[in-house]
N, CA, C and O atoms as a GROMACS GRO file, in nm:
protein
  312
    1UNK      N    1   3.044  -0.514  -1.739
    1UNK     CA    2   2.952  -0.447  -1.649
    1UNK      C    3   3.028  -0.406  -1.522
    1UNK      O    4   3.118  -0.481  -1.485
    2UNK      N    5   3.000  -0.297  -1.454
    2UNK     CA    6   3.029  -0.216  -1.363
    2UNK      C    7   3.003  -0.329  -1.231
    2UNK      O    8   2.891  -0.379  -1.223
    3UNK      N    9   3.112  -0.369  -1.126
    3UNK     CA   10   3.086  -0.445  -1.043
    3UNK      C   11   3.016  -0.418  -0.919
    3UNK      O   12   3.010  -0.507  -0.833
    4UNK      N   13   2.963  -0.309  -0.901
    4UNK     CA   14   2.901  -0.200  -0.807
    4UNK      C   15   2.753  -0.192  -0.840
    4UNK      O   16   2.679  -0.152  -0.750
    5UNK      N   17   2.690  -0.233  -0.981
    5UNK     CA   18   2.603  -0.229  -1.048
    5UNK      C   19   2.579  -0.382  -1.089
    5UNK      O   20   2.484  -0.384  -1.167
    6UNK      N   21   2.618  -0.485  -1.072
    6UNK     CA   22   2.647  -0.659  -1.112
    6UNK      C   23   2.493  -0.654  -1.025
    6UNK      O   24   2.387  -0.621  -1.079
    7UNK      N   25   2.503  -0.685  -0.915
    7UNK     CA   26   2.360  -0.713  -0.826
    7UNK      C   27   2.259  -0.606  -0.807
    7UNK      O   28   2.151  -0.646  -0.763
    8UNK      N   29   2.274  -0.443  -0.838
    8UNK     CA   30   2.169  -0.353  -0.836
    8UNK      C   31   2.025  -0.370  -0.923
    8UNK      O   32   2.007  -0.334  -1.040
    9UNK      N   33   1.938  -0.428  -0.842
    9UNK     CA   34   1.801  -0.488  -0.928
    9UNK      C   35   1.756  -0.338  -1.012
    9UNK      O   36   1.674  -0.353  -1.103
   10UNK      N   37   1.800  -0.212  -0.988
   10UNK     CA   38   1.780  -0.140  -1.056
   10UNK      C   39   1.844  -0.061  -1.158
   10UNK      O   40   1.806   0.038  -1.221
   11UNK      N   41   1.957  -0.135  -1.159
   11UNK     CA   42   2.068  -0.101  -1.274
   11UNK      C   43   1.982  -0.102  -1.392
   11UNK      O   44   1.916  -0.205  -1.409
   12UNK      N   45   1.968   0.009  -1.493
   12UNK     CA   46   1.924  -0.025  -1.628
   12UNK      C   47   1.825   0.041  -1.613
   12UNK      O   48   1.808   0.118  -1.707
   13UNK      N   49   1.729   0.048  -1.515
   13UNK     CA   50   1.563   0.059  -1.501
   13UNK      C   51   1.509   0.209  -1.489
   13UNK      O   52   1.542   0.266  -1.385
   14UNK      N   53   1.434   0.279  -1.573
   14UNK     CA   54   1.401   0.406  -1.542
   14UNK      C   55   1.322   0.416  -1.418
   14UNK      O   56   1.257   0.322  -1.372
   15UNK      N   57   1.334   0.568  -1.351
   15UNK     CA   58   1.148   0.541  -1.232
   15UNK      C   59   1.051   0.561  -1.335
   15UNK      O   60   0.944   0.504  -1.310
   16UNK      N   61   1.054   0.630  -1.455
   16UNK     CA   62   0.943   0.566  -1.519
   16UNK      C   63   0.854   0.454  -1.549
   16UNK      O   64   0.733   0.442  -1.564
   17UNK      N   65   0.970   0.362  -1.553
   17UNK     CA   66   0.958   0.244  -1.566
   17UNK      C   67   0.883   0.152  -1.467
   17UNK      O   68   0.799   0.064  -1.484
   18UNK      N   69   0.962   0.219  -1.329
   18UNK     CA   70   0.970   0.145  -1.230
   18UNK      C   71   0.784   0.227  -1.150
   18UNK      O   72   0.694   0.162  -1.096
   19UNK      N   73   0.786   0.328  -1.168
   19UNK     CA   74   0.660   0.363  -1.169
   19UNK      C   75   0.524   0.323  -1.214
   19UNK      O   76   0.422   0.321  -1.145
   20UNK      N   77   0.540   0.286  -1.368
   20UNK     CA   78   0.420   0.244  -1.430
   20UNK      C   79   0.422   0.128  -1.393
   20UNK      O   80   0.310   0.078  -1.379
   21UNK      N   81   0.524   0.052  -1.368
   21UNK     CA   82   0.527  -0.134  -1.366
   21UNK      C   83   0.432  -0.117  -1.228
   21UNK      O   84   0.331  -0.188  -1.226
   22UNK      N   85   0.459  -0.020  -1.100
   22UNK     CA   86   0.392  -0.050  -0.948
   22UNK      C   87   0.267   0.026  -0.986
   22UNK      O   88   0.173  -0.035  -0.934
   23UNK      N   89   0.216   0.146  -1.061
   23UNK     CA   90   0.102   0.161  -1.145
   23UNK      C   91   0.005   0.060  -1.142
   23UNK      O   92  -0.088   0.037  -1.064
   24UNK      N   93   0.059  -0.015  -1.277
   24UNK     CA   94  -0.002  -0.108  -1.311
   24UNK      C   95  -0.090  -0.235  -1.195
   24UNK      O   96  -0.202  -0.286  -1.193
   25UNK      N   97   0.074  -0.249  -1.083
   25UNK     CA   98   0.001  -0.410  -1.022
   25UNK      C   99  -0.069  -0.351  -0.932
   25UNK      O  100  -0.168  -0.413  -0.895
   26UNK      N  101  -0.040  -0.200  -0.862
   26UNK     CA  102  -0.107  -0.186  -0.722
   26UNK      C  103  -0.206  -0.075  -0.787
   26UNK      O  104  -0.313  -0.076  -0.727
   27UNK      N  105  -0.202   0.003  -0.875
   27UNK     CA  106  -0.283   0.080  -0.926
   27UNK      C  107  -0.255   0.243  -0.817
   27UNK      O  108  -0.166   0.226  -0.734
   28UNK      N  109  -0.304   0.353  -0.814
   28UNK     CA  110  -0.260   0.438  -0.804
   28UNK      C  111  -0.334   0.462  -0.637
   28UNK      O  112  -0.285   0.526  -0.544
   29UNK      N  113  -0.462   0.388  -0.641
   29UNK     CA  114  -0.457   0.366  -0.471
   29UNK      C  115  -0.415   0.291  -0.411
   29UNK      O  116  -0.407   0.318  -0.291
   30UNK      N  117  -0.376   0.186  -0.446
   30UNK     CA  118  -0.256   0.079  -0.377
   30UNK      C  119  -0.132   0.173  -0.359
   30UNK      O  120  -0.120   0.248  -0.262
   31UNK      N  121  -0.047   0.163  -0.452
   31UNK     CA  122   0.028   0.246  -0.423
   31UNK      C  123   0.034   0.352  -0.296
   31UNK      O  124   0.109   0.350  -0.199
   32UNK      N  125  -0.090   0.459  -0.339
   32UNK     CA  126  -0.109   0.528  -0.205
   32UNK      C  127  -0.105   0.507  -0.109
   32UNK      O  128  -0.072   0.598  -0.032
   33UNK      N  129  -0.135   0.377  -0.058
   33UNK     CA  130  -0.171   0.320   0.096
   33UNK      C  131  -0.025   0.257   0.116
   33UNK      O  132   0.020   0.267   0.229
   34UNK      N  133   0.042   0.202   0.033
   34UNK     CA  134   0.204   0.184   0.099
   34UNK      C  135   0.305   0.282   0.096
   34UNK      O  136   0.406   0.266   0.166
   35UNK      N  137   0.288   0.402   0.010
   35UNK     CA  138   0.359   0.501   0.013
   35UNK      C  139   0.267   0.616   0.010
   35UNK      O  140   0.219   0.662  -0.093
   36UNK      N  141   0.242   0.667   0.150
   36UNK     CA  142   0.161   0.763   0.169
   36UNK      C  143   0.226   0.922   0.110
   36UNK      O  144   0.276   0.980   0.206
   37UNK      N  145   0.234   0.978   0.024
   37UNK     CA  146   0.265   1.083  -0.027
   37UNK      C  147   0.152   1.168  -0.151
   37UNK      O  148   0.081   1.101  -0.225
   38UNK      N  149   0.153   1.335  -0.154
   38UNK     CA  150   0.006   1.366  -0.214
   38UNK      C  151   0.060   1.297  -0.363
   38UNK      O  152  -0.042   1.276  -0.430
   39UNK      N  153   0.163   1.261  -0.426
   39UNK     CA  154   0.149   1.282  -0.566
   39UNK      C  155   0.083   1.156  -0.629
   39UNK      O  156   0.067   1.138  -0.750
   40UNK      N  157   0.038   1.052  -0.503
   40UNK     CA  158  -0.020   0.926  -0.523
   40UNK      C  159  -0.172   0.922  -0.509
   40UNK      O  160  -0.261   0.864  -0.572
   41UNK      N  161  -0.167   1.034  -0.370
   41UNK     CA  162  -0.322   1.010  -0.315
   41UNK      C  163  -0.430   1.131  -0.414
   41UNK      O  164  -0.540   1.099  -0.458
   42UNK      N  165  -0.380   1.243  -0.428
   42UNK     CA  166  -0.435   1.359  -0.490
   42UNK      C  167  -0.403   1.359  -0.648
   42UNK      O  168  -0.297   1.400  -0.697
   43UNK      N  169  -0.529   1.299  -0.731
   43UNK     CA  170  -0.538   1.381  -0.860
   43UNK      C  171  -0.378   1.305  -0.922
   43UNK      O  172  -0.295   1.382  -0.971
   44UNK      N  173  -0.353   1.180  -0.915
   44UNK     CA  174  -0.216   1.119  -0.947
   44UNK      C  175  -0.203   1.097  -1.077
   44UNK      O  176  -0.290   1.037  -1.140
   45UNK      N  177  -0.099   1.139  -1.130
   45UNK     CA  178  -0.023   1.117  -1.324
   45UNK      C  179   0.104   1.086  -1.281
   45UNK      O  180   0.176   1.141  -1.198
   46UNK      N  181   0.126   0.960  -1.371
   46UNK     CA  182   0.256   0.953  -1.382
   46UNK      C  183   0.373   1.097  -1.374
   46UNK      O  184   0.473   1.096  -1.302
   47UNK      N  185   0.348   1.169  -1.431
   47UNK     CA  186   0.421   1.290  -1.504
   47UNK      C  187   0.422   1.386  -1.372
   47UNK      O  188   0.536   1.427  -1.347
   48UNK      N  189   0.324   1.430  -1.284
   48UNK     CA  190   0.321   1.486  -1.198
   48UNK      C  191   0.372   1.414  -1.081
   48UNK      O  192   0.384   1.476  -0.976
   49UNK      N  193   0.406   1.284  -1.087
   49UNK     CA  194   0.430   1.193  -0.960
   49UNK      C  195   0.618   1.216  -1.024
   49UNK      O  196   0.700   1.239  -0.935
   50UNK      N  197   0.652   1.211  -1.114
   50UNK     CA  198   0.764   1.171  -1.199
   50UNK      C  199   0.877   1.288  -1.121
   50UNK      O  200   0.982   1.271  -1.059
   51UNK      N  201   0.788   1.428  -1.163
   51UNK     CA  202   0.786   1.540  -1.143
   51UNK      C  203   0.842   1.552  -0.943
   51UNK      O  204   0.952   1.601  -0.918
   52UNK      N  205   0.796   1.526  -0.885
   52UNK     CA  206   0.791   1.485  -0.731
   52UNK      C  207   0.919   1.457  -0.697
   52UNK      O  208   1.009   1.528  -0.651
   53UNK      N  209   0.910   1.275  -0.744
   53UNK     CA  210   0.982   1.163  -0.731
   53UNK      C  211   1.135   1.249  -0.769
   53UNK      O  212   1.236   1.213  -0.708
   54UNK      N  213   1.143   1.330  -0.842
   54UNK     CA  214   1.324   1.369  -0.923
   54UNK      C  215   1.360   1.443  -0.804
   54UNK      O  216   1.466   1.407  -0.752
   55UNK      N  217   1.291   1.547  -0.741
   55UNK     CA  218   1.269   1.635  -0.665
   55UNK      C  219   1.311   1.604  -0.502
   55UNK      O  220   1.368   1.673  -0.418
   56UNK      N  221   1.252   1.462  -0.500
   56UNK     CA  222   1.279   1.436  -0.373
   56UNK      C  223   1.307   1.283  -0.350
   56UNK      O  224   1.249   1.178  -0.380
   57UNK      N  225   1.448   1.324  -0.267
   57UNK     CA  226   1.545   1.174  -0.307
   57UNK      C  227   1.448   1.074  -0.190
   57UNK      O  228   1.451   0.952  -0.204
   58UNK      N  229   1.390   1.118  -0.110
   58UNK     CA  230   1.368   1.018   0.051
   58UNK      C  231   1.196   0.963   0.008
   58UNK      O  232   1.130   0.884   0.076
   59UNK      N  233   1.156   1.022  -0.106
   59UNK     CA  234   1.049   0.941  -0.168
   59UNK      C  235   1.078   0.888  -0.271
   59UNK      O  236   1.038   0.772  -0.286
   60UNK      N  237   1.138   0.938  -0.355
   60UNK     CA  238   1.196   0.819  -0.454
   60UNK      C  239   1.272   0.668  -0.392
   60UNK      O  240   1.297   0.570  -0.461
   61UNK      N  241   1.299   0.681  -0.254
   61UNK     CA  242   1.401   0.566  -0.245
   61UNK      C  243   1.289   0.472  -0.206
   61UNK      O  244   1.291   0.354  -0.238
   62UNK      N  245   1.166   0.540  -0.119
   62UNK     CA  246   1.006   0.465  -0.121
   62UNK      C  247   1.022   0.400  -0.196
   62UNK      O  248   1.058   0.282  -0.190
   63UNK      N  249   0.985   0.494  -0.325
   63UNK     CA  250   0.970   0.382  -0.474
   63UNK      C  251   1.038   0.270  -0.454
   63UNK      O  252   0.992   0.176  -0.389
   64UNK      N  253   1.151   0.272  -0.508
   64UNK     CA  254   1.243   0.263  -0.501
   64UNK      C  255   1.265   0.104  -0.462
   64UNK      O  256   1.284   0.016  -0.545
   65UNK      N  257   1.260   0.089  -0.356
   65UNK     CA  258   1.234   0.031  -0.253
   65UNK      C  259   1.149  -0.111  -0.256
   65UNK      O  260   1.185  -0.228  -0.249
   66UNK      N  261   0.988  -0.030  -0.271
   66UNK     CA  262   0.883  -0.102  -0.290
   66UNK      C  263   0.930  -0.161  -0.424
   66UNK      O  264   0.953  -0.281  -0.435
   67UNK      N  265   0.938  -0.116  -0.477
   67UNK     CA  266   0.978  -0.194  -0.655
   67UNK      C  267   1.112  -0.302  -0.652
   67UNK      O  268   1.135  -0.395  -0.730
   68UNK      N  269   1.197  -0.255  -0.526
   68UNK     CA  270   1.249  -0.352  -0.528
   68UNK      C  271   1.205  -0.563  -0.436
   68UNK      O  272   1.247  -0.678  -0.446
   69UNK      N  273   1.122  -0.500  -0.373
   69UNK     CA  274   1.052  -0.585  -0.273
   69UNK      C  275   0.957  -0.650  -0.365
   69UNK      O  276   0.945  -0.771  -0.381
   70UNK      N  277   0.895  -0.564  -0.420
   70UNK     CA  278   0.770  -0.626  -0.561
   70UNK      C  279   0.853  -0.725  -0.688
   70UNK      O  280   0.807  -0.810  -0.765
   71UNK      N  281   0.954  -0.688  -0.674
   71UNK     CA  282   0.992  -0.769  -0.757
   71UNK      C  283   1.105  -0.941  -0.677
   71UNK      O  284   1.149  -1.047  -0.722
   72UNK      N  285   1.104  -0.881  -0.564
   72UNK     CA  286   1.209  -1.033  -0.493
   72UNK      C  287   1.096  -1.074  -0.423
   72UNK      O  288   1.128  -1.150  -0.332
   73UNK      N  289   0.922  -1.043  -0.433
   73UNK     CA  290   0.775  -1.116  -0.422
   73UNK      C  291   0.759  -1.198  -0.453
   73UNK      O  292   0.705  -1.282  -0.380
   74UNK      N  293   0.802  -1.231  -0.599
   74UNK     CA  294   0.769  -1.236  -0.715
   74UNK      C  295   0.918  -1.344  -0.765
   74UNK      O  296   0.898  -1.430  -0.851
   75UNK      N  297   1.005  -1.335  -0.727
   75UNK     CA  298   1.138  -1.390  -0.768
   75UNK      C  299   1.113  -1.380  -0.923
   75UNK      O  300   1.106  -1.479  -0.997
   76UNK      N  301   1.099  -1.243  -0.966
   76UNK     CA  302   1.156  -1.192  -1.082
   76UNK      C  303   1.258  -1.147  -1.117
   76UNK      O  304   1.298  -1.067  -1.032
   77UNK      N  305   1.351  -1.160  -1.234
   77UNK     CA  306   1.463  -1.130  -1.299
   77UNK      C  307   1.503  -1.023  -1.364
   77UNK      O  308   1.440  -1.035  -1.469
   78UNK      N  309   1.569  -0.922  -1.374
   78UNK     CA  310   1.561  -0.838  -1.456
   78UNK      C  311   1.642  -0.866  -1.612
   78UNK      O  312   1.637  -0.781  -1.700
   0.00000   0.00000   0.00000
């Protein structure tokens, strides 16, 4: 393994992935209220949020971010 990538909690992980998993726990108005952006608050799909997220690096790192915090919450493992 790549030693630059040894500790990256997101090495491996799609934002698909990493999307539906914060989906799932915060649901699509949770979400909204910690990452205020329309592709959460307005009419939200994975696919159209997906769509966004590729588009724009300074909300993906949101994600990003939050998914990484949701998961050292949690002292989960990847």
């Amino acid at each position: 393994m790549n030693n630059d990538q040894k500790n990256n909690p997101l090495h491996g992980i799609t934002l698909e992935t990493i999307l539906r998993q914060l989906v799932e726990y915060y649901g699509w108005d949770g979400l909204g209220d910690r990452i205020r952006i329309n592709c959460f608050l307005s009419d939200p799909s994975v696919s159209s949020s997906l769509k966004f997220l590729r588009k724009t690096p300074w909300a993906r790192n949101k994600v990003e971010e939050l998914y990484v915090n949701w998961l050292s919450d949690r002292n989960l493992s990847l």
